[in-house]
C-alpha positions as CSV (number, residue, x, y, z in Angstrom):
1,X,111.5,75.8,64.4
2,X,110.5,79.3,65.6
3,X,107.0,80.9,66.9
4,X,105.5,83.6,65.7
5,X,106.5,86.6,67.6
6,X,104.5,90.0,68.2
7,X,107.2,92.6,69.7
8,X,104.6,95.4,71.4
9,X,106.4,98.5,72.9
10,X,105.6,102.0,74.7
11,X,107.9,104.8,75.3
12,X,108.1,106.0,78.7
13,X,109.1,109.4,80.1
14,X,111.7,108.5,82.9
15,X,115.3,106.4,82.5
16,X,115.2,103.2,82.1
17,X,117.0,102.6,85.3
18,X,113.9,104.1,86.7
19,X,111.6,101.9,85.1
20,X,113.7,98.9,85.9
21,X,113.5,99.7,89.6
22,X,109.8,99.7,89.6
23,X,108.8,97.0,87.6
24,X,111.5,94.3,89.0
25,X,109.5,94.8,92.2
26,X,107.2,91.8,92.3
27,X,104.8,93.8,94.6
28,X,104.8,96.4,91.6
29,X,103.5,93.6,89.0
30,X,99.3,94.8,89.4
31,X,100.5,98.5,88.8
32,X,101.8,97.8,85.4
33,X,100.7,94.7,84.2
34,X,97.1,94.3,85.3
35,X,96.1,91.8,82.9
36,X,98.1,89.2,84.4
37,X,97.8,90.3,88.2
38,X,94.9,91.9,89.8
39,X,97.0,91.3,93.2
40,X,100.2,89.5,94.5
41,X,101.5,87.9,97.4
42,X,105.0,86.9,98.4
43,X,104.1,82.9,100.2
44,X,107.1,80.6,100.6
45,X,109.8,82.7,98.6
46,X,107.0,82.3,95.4
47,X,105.3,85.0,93.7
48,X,102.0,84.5,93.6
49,X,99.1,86.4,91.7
50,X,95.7,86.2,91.3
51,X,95.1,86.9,87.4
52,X,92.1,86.0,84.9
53,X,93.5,82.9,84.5
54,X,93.0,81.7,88.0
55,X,95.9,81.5,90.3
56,X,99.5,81.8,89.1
57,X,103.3,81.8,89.7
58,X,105.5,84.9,88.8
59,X,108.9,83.9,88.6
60,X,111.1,86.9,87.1
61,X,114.8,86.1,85.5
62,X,118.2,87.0,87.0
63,X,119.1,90.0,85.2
64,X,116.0,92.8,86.2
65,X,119.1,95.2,87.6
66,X,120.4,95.1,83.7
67,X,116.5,96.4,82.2
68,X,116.2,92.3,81.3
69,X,112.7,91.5,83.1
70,X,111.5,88.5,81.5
71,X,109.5,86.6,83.5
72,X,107.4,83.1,84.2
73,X,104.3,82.4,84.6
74,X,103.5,79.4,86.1
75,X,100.0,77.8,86.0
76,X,98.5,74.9,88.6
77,X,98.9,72.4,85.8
78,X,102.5,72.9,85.9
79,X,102.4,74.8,82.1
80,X,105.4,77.6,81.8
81,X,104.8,80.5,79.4
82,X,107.7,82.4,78.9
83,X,107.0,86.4,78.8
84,X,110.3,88.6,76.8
85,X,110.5,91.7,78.8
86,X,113.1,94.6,78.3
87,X,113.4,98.1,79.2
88,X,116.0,99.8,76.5
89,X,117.2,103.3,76.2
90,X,115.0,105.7,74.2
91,X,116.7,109.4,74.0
92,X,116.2,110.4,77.8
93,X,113.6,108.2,78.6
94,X,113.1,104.3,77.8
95,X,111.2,102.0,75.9
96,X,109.3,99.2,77.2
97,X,109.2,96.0,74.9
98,X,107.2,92.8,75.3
99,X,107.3,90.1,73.2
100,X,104.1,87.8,73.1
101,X,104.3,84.1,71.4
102,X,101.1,82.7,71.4
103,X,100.2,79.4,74.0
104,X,100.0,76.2,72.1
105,X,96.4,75.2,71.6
106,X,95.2,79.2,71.0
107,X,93.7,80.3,67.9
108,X,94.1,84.2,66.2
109,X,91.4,85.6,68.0
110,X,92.8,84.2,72.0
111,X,96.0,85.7,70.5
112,X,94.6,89.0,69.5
113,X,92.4,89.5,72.8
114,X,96.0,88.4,74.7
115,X,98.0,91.3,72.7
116,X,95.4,93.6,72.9
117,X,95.7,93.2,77.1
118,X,99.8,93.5,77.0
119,X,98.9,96.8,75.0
120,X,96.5,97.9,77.4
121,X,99.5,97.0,80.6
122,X,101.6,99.0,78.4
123,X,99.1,102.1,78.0
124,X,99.5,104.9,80.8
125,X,100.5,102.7,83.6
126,X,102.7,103.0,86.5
127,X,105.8,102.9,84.7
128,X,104.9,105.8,83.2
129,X,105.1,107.8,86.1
């Protein structure tokens, strides 16, 4: 059985090995994706944020070096959701793609209002400079 799936994207004006440097630095995380982390701290070899959602873990995958940044949020009741990031060739510059599945339990709108803040972390943002 498969999820629904909303792929959003923004092109960026710098190589994606560029944009992969900066945004597979934990510390970067509030610069580009501030509606998940309004502030981050590094405590016991975790990333931890402070997002609208309260308190989370940011666990990113092995493979940021290769433009592969999905990552893991982790909330206090132990929930995983699972956040798609890549960072692809586009002509001389790259392309940022999330993919958003919606969290069990959240109806169209909670799925609309959570695209419509991975858009606005994919507007003009620190990746883009």
């Amino acid at each position: 059985m498969t999820n629904p799936a909303l792929p959003l994207s923004r092109s960026i004006d710098a190589s994606p090995a560029e944009v992969a440097a900066l945004a597979r630095d934990p510390a970067n995380l509030p610069a580009w994706a501030a509606g998940l982390s309004n502030g981050i701290r590094e405590a016991g070899g975790h990333w931890i944020t402070d997002s609208p959602m309260g308190e989370v873990e940011v666990r990113f995958g092995p493979h940021t070096e290769l433009g592969i940044l999905d990552h893991d949020v982790i909330f206090p009741d132990g929930t995983i959701v699972h956040n798609p990031l890549r960072i692809l060739a586009n002509g001389t510059g790259a392309e940022v793609v999330s993919t958003l599945y919606p969290m069990p339990g959240v109806d169209d709108v909670e799925f609309d209002r959570d695209a419509d803040l991975v858009r606005a972390d994919l507007a003009p943002c620190a990746l883009n400079s």
